[in-house]
C-alpha positions in Angstrom: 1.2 -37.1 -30.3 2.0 -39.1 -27.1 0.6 -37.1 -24.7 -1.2 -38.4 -21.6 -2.2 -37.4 -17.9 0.3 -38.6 -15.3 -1.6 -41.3 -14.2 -2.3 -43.1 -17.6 1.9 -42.7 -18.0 2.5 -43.9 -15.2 0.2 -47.3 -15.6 1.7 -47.8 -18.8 5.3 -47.1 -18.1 4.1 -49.9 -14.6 5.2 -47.4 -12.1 3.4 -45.1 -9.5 1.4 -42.0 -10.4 3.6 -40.5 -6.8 7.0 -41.5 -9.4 6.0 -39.6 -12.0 4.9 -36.9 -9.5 8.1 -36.9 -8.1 9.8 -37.1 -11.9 8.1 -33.5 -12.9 8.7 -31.9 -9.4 12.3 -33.0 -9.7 12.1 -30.7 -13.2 13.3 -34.0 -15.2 10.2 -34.2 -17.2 7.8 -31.4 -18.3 4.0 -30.9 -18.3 1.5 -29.2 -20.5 -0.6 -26.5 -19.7 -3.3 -29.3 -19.5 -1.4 -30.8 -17.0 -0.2 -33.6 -20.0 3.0 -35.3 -20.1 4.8 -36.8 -23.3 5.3 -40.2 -23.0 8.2 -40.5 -24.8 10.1 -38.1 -22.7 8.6 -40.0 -19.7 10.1 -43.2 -21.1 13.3 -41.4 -22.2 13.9 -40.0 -18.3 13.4 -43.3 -16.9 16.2 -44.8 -19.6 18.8 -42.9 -18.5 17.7 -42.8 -14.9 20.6 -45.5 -13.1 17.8 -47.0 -11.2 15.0 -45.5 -11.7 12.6 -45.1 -7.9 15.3 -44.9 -6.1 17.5 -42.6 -4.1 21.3 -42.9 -5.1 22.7 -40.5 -2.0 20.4 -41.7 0.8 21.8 -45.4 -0.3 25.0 -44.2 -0.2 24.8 -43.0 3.2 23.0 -46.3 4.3 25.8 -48.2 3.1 28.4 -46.4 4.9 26.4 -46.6 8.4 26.5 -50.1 7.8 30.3 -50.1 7.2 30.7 -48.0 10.3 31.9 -44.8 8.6 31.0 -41.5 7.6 28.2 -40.8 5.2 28.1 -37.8 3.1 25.2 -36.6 5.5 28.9 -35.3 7.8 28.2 -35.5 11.4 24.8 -36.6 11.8 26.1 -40.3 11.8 28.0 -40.0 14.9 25.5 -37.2 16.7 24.3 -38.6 20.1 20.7 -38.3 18.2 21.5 -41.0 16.1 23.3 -42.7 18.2 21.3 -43.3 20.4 18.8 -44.7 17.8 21.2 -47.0 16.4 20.9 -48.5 20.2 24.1 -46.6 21.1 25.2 -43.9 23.3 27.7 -41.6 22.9 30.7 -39.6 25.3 30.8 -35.8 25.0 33.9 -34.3 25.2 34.0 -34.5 29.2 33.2 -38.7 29.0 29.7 -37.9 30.2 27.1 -39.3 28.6 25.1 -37.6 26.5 21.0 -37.8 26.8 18.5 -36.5 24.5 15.9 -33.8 25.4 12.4 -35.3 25.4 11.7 -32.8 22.4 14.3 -34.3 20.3 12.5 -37.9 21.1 9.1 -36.7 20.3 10.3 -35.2 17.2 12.2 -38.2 16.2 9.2 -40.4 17.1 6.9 -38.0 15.1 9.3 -38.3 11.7 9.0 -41.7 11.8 5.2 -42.0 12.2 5.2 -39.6 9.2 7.1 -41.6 7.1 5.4 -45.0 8.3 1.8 -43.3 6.7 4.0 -42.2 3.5 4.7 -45.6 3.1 0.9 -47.3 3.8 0.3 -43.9 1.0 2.4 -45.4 -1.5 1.3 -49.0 -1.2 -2.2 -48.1 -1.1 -1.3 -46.4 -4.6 0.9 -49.6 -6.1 -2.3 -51.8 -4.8 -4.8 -49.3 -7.1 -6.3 -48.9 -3.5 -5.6 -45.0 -3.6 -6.5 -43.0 -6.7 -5.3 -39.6 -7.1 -7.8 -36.6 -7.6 -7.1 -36.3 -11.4 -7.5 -40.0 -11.8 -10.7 -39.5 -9.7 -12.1 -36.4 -11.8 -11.3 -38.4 -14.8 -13.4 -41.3 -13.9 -16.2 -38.9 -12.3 -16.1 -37.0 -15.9 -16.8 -40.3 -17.5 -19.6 -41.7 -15.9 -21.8 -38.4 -16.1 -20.7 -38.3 -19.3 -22.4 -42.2 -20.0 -25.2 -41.4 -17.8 -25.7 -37.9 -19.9 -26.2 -39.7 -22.8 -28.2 -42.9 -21.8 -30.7 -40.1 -20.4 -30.6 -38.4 -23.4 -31.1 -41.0 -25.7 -34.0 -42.3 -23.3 -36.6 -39.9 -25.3 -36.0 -40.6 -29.1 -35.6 -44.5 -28.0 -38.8 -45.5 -26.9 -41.1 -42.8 -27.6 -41.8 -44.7 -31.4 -42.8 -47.2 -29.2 -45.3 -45.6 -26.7 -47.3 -44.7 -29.1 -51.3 -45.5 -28.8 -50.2 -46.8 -25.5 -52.2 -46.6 -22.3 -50.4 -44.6 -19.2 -50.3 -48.1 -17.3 -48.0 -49.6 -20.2 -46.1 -46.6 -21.0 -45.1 -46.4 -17.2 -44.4 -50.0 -17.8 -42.3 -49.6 -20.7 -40.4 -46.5 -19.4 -39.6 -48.6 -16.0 -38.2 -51.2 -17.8 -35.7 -48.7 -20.0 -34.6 -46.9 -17.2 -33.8 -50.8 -15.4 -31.7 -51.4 -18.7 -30.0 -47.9 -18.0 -29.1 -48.4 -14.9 -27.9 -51.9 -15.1 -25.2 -50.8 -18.2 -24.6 -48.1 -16.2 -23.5 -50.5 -13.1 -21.5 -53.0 -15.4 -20.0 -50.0 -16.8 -18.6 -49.0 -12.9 -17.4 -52.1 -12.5 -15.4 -51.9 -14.9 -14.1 -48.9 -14.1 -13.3 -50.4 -10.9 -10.9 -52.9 -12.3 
């Protein structure tokens, strides 16, 4: 089956574990009870998506602010709030001109701060800078997993070995093993770091 965590998808597929996020809580794709999704439905989606990461309405809306009509967000275009953010003012009804409340500012000012860290967010994802927490479990379960086993093994490995020994060279020779551990162990984070 092609079933794989969102954040495997979405590396293979090249886009954003936040885009397939946003596919699944948009109900266009479905997940497992494991929290899996199918790839081929993930692929599928995306096909038959127009353009796929973007927002069809809010660049409709963009596009007729620039042409200096109405959008389909109605009268929000041509409030004195925006207005007055485009660098505009506008009349009320009795020619006087309309100011904002300092509450409207502040909240306006605290929107955009808002979506200014969404943004660093998403780049700091696309840059592999930012992993999410199941990406982060994943890679947590892996390496305790490796350094399980290399523990594990550590016994049955060299104990043939030890034998007739003295404690000064069996400390020795246990030292040395658990260097070779840990240095596989370290190439093997780097790698994972890639």
């Amino acid at each position: 089956m092609d079933l794989m965590t969102q954040s495997a998808c979405a590396k293979k597929l090249g886009y954003s574990r936040s885009y397939i996020g946003k596919l699944k809580k948009q109900g266009k794709i479905t997940v497992d009870d494991d929290g899996m999704v199918s790839l081929k439905q993930v692929r599928t989606v995306i096909a038959n998506l127009s353009q796929p990461g973007r927002d069809p309405q809010r660049e409709a809306a963009a596009r007729q602010r620039q042409a200096g009509g109405k959008s389909d967000a109605g009268e929000w275009d041509n409030s004195p709030f925006y207005m007055h953010f485009r660098g505009q003012e506008s009349k009320g009804t009795d020619d006087k001109i309309v100011k904002l409340s300092e509450q409207e500012r502040e909240a306006r000012i605290a929107k955009e701060l808002l979506q200014a860290q969404l943004i660093e967010i998403e780049l700091a994802e696309k840059r592999r800078e930012l992993i999410s927490l199941e990406e982060a479990m994943e890679v947590n379960d892996r390496v305790a997993g490796s350094i399980r086993s290399a523990l594990l093994s550590l016994p049955s490995k060299v104990a043939p070995r030890l034998e007739g020994l003295k404690p000064a060279k069996i400390k020795h020779e246990l030292e040395n093993e658990i260097n070779d551990i840990l240095k596989e162990l370290l190439q093997m984070g780097e790698g994972l770091s890639e």
